[in-house]
Residue frames as a rotation matrix with the C-alpha (Angstrom) as fourth column:
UNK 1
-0.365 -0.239 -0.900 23.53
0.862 -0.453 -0.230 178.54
-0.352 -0.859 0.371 -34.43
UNK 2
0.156 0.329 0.931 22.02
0.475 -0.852 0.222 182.01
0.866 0.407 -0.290 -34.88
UNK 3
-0.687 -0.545 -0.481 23.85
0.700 -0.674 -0.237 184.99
-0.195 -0.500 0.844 -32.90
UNK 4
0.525 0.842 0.126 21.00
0.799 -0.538 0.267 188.02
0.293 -0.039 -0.955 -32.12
UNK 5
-0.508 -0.599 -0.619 21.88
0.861 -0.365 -0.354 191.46
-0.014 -0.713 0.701 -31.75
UNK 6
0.186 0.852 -0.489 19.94
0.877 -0.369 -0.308 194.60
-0.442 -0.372 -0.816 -30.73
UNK 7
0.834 -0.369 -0.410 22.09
-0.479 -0.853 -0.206 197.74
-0.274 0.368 -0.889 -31.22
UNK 8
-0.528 0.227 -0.819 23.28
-0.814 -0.412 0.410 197.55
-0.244 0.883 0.402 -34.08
UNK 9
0.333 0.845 -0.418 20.40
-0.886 0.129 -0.446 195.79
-0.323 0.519 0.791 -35.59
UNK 10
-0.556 -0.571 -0.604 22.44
-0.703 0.711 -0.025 191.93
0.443 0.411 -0.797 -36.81
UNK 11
0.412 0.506 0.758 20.97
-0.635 0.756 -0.159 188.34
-0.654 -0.416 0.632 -37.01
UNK 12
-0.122 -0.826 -0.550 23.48
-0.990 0.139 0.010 186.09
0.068 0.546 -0.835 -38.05
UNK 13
0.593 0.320 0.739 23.11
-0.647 0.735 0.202 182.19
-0.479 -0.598 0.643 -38.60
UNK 14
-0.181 -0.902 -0.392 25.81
-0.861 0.338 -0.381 180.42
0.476 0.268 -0.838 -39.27
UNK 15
0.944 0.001 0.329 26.54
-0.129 0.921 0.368 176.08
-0.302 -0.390 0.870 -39.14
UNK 16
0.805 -0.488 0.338 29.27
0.338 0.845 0.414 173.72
-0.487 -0.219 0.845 -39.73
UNK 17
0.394 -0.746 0.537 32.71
0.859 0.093 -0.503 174.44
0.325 0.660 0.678 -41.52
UNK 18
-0.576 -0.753 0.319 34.79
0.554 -0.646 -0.524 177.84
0.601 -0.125 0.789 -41.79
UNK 19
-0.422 0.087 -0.902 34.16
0.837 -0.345 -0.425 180.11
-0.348 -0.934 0.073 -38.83
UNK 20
0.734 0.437 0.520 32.10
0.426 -0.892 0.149 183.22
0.530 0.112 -0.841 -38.86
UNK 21
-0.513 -0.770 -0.380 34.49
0.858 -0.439 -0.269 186.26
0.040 -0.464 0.885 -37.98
UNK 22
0.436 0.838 0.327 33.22
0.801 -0.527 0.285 189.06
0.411 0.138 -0.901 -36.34
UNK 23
-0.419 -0.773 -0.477 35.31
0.547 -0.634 0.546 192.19
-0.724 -0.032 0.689 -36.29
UNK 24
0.430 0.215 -0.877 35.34
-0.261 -0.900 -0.348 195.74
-0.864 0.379 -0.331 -38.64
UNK 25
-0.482 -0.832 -0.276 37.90
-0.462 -0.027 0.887 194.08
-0.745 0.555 -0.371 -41.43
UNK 26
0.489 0.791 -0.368 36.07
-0.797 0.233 -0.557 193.74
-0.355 0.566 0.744 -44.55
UNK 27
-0.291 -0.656 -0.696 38.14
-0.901 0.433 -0.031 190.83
0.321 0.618 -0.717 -45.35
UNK 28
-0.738 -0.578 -0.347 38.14
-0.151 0.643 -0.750 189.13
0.657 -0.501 -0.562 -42.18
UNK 29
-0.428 0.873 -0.232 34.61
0.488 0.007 -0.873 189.76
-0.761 -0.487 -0.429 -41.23
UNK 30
-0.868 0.450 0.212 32.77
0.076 -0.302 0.950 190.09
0.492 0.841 0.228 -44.80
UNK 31
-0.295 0.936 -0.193 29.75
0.732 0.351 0.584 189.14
0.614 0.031 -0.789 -42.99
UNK 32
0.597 0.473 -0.648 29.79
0.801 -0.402 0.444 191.93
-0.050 -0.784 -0.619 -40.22
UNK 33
-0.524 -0.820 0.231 32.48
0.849 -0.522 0.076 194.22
0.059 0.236 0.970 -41.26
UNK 34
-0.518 0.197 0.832 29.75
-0.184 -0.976 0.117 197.21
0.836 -0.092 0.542 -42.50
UNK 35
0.564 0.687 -0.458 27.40
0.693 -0.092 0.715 196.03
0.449 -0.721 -0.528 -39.66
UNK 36
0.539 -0.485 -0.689 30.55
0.833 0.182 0.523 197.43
-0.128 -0.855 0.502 -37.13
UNK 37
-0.073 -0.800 0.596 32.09
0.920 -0.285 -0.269 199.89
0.385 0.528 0.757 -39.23
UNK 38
0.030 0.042 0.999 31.17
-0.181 -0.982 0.047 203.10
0.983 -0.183 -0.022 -37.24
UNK 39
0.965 -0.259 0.046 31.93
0.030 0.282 0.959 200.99
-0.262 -0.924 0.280 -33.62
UNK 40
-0.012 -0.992 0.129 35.45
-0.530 -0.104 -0.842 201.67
0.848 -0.078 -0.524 -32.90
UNK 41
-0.291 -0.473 0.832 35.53
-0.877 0.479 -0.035 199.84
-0.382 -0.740 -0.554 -29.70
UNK 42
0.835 0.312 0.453 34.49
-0.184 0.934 -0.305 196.80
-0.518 0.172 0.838 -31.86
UNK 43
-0.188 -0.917 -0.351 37.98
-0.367 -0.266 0.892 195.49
-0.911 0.296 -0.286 -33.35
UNK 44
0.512 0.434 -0.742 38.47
-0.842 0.083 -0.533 194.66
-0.170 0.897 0.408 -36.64
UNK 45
-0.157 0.001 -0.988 39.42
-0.275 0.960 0.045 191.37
0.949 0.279 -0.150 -36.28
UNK 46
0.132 0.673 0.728 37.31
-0.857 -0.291 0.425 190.46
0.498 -0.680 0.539 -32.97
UNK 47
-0.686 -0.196 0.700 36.85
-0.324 0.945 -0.052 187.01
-0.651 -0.262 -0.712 -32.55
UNK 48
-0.707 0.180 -0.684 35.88
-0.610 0.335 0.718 183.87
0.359 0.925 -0.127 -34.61
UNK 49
0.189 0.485 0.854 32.84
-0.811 0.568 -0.143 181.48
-0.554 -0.665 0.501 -33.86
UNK 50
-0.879 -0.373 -0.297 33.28
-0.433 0.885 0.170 177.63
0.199 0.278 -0.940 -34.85
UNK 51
-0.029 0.917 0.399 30.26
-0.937 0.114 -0.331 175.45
-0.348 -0.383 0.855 -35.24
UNK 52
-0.904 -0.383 0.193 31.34
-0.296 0.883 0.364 171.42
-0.310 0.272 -0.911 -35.35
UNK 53
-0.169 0.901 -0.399 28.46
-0.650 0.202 0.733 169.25
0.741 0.383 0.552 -36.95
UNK 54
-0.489 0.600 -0.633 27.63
0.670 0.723 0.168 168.10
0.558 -0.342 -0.756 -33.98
UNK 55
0.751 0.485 0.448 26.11
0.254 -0.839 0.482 171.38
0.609 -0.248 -0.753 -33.05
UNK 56
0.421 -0.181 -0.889 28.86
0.698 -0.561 0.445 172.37
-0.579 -0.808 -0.110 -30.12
UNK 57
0.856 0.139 0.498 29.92
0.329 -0.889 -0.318 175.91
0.399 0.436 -0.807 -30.66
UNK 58
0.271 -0.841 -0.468 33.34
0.945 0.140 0.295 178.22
-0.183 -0.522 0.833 -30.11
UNK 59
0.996 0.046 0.073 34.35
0.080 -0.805 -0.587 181.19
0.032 0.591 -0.806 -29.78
UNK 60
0.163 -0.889 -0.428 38.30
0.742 -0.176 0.647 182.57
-0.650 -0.423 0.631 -29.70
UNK 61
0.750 -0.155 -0.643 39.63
-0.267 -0.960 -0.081 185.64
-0.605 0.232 -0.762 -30.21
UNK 62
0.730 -0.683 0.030 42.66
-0.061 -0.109 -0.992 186.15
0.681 0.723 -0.121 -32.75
UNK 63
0.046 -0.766 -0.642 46.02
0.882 0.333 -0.334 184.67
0.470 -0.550 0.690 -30.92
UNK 64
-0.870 -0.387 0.307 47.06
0.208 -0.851 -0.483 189.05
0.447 -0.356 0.820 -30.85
UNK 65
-0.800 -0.253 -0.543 43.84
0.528 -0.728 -0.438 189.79
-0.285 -0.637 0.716 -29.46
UNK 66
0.653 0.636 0.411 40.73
0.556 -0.771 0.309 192.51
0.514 0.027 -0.858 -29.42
UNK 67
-0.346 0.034 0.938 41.40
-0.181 -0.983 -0.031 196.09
0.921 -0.180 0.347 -28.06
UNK 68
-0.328 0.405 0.854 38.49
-0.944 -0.186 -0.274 195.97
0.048 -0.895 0.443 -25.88
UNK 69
-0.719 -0.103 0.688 38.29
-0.582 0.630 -0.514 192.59
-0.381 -0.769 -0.513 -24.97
UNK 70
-0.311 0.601 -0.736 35.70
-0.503 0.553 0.664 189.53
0.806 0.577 0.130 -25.63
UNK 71
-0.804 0.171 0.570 33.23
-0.515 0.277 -0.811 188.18
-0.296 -0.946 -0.135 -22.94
UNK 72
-0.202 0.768 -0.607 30.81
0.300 0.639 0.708 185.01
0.932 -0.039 -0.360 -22.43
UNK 73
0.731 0.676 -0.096 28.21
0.254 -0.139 0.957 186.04
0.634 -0.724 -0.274 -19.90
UNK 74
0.949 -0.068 0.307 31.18
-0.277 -0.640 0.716 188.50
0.148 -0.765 -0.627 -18.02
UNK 75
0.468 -0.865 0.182 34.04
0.493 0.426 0.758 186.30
-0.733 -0.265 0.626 -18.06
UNK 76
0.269 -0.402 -0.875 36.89
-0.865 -0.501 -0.036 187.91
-0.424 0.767 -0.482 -20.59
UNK 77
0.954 -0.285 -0.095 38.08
0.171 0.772 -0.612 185.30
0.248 0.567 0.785 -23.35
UNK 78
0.236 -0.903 -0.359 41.72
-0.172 -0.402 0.899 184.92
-0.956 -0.151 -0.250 -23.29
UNK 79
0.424 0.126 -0.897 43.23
-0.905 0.070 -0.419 185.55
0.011 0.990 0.144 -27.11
UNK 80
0.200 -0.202 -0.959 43.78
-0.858 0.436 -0.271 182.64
0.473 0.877 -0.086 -28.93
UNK 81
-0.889 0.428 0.163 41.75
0.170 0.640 -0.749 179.89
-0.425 -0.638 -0.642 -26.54
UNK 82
-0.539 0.835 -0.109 38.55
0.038 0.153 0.988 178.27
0.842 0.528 -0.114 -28.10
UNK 83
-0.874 0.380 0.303 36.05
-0.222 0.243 -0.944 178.42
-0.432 -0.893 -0.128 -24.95
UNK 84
-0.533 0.842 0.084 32.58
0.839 0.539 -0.071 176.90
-0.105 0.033 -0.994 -25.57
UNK 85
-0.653 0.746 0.130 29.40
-0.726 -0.666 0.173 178.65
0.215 0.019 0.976 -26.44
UNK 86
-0.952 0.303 -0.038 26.40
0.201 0.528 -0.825 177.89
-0.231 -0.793 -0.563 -24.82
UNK 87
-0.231 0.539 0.810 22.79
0.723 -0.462 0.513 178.39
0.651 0.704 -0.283 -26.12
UNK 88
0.517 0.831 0.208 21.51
0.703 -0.550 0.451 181.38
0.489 -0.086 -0.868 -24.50
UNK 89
0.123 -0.634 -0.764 25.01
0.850 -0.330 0.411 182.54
-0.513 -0.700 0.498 -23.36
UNK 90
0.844 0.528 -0.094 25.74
0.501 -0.838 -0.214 186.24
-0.192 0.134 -0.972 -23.93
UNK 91
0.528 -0.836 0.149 28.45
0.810 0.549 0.205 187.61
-0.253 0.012 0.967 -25.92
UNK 92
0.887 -0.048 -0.460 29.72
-0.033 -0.999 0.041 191.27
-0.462 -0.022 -0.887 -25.64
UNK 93
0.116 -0.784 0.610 32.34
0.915 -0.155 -0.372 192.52
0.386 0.602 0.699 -28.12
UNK 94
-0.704 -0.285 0.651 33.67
0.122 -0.951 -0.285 195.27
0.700 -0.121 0.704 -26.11
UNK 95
-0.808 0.568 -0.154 31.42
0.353 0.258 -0.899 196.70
-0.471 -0.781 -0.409 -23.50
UNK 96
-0.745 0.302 -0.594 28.63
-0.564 -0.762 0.320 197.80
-0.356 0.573 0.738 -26.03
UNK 97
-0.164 0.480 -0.862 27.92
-0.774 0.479 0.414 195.06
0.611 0.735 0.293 -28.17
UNK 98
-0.597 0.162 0.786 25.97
-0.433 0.760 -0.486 192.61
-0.675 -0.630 -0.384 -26.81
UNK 99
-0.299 0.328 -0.896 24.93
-0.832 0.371 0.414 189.21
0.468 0.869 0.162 -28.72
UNK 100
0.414 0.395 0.820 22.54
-0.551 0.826 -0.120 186.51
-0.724 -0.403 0.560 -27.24
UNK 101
-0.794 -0.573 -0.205 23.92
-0.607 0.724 0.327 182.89
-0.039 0.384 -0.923 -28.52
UNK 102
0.409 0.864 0.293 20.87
-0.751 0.502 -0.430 180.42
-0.518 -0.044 0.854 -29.51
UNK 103
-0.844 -0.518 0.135 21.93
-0.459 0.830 0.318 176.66
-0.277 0.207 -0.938 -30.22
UNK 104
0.629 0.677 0.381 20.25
-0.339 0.681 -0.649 173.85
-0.699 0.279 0.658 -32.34
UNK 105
-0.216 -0.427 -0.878 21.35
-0.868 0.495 -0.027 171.03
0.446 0.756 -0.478 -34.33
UNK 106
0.370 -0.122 -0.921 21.98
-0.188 0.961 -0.203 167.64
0.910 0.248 0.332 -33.68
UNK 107
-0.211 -0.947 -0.240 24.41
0.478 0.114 -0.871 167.75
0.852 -0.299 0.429 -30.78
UNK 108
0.477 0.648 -0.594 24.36
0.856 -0.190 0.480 169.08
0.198 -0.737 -0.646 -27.02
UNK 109
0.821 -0.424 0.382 25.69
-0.406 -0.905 -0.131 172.27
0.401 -0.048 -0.915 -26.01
UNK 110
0.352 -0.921 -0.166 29.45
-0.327 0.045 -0.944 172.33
0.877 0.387 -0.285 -24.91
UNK 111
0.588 0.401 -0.703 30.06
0.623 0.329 0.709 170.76
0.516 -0.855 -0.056 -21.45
């Protein structure tokens, strides 16, 4: 999977095993923590993505929650529900950040 974003600059590609966390907490989002660190409306523990080896994809917020909210192509996530990623589906962290979603692997997108 490889997540694309514009503003701020971020190309992330991430496969099978422990989730990618994307949020401001340098713990909990080593990989994107400084990317985010001057977005406040980006929380710091956002949501996680899951990639199974058969390529389908997941996102889900943290059981408590984002602030400002998590959306696939407009819909809000509720917290702590996996929903499917799709390849070209669009994920906004807040109403700012916006990340295009690009699948490949083995496997079909999520039905």
């Amino acid at each position: 999977m490889l997540l694309i974003c514009s503003d701020p600059c971020l190309e992330l590609r991430h496969g099978p095993g422990a989730p990618l966390t994307l949020g401001r907490h340098p713990d909990w989002a080593p990989d994107t923590a400084a990317v985010f660190a001057d977005r406040p409306k980006v929380s710091r523990r956002h949501v996680s993505i899951t990639v199974e080896p058969d390529g389908r994809a997941w996102a889900e917020e943290p059981p408590e929650g984002s602030h400002n909210g998590t959306f696939i192509n407009g819909a809000k996530l509720m917290p702590g529900v996996r929903t499917p990623l799709r390849d070209d589906d669009q994920l906004r962290l807040g109403l700012r950040i916006s990340i295009t979603v690009r699948l490949y692997g083995p496997g079909p997108s999520p039905d």
